[in-house]
N, C-alpha and C positions, 0 to 999 in steps of 0.2 A: 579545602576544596580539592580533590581529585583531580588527579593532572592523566596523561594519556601513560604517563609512568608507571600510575598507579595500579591501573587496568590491568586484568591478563590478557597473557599472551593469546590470541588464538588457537594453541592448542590447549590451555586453561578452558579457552569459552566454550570451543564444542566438548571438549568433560563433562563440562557441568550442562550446556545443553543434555549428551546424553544420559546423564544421567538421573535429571530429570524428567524425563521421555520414561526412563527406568526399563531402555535396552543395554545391552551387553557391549562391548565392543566387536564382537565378531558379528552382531546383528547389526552393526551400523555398517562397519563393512563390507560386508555382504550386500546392505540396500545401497551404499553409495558407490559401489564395483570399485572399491580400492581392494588392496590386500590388507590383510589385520597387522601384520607387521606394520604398516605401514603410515595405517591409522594409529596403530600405538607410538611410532615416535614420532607421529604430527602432535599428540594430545601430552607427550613429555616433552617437546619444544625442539625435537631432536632433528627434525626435516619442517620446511614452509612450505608448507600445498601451495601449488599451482590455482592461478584463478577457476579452472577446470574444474578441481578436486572441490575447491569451496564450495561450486556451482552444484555440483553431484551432493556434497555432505548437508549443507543447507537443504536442498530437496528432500534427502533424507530422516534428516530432523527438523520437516517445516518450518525454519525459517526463513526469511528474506535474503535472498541474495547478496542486495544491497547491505543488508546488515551486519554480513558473513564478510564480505570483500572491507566494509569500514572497518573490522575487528584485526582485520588481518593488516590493514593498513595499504590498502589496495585505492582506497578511496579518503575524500577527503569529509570534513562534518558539514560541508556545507549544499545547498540544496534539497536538504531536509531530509538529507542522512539519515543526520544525527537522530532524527525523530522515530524512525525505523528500527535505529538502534537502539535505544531508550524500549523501544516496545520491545525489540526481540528478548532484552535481557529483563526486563521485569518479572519478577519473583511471584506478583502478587497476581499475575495473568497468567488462566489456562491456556493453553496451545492454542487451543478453537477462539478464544478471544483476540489472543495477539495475531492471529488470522487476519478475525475481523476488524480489528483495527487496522491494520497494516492494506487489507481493501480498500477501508471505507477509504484512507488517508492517500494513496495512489491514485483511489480513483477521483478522490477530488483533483488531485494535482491534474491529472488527463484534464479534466473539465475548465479546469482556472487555464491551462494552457491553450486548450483548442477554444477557447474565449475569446483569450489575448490575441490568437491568430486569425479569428474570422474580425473582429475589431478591428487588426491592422488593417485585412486585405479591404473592409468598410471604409478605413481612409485610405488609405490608398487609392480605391476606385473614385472617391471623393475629389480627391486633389487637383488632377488634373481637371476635372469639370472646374473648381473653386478659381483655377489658373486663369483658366479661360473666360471665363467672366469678367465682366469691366474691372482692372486693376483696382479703382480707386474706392471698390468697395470696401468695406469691414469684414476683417476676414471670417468666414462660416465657422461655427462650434464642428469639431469634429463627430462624423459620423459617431453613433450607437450601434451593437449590438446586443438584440436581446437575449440572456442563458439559454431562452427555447431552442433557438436556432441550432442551438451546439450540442445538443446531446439530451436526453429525457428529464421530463418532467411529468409532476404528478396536475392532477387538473388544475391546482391552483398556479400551476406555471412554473413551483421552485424544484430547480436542477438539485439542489442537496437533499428536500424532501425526498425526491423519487430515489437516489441512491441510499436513504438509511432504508427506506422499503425494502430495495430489492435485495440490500445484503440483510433486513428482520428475515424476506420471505426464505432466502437464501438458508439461513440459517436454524432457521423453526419451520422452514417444508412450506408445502403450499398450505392455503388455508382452507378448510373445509366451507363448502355452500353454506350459506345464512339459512336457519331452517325456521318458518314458524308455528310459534306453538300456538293450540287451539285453546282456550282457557272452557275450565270447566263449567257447565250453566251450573247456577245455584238452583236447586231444589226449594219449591216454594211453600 
């Protein structure tokens, strides 16, 4: 099992980011407005970029911030880091994939959180009504709310349906008008 020992360094990862990208070092440089020196002894272990520098070099070579800051050890595996990470360094993903994972997987987290918070403020507003009502009742199931409320849905109602949509339309363009076809009469 792979311990965080095991790992490279941060200037190991962006290397091998770039040079998978299969730009140069002075064209990473240049898009992340470091200096090339600069970037060459972050990528031989010789300087730690600043959370800044990540933020700019990640931009750079598309990947996640978050993913750049866990490499560097800026951040910790938890709160589903790690999962960012795991996508950014995967071998077996185009850029444009690890993209769209790294969307889809954000944008659920948005979704499960601003859930979580319309739910609360649903009991919450709950509460003090459930107070006020004759004490010796049984206490009320807590408020519901439903995914619609919080964010898009496709007509069947599911909030993760409408986000694989919009990151399919996102990513294969809009979709052309339905056209129909006339069928030929048979000759009799």
């Amino acid at each position: 099992m792979a311990t965080s020992k095991d790992l490279p360094d941060v200037g190991g990862f962006i290397r091998d980011l770039r040079r998978n990208a299969k730009i140069s070092l002075r064209q990473l440089a240049e898009q992340a407005g470091v200096s090339n020196p600069y970037l060459s002894q972050i990528e031989r272990g010789l300087r730690k970029p600043s959370a800044e520098v990540l933020q700019q070099l990640a931009s750079a070579l598309r990947v996640s911030t978050p993913a750049m800051y866990l490499r560097a050890g800026l951040l910790d595996a938890k709160e589903g880091q790690g999962v960012l990470a795991a996508i950014a360094v995967d071998p077996e993903l185009t850029m444009a994939q690890k993209q769209s994972l790294t969307q889809i997987y954000e944008t659920f987290r948005r979704e499960n959180a601003r859930l979580a918070e319309a739910t609360a403020a649903a009991q919450a507003a709950t509460e003090p009504t459930a107070r006020a009502s004759a004490p010796s009742e049984a206490p009320q199931a807590p408020a519901t709310v439903t995914p619609a409320a919080t964010g898009p849905t496709t007509p069947g109602g599911s909030p993760t349906e409408a986000v694989l949509e919009s990151v399919a339309v996102t990513e294969a363009g809009a979709t052309p008008a339905p056209t129909t076809a006339v069928p030929d009469e048979e000759e009799s």
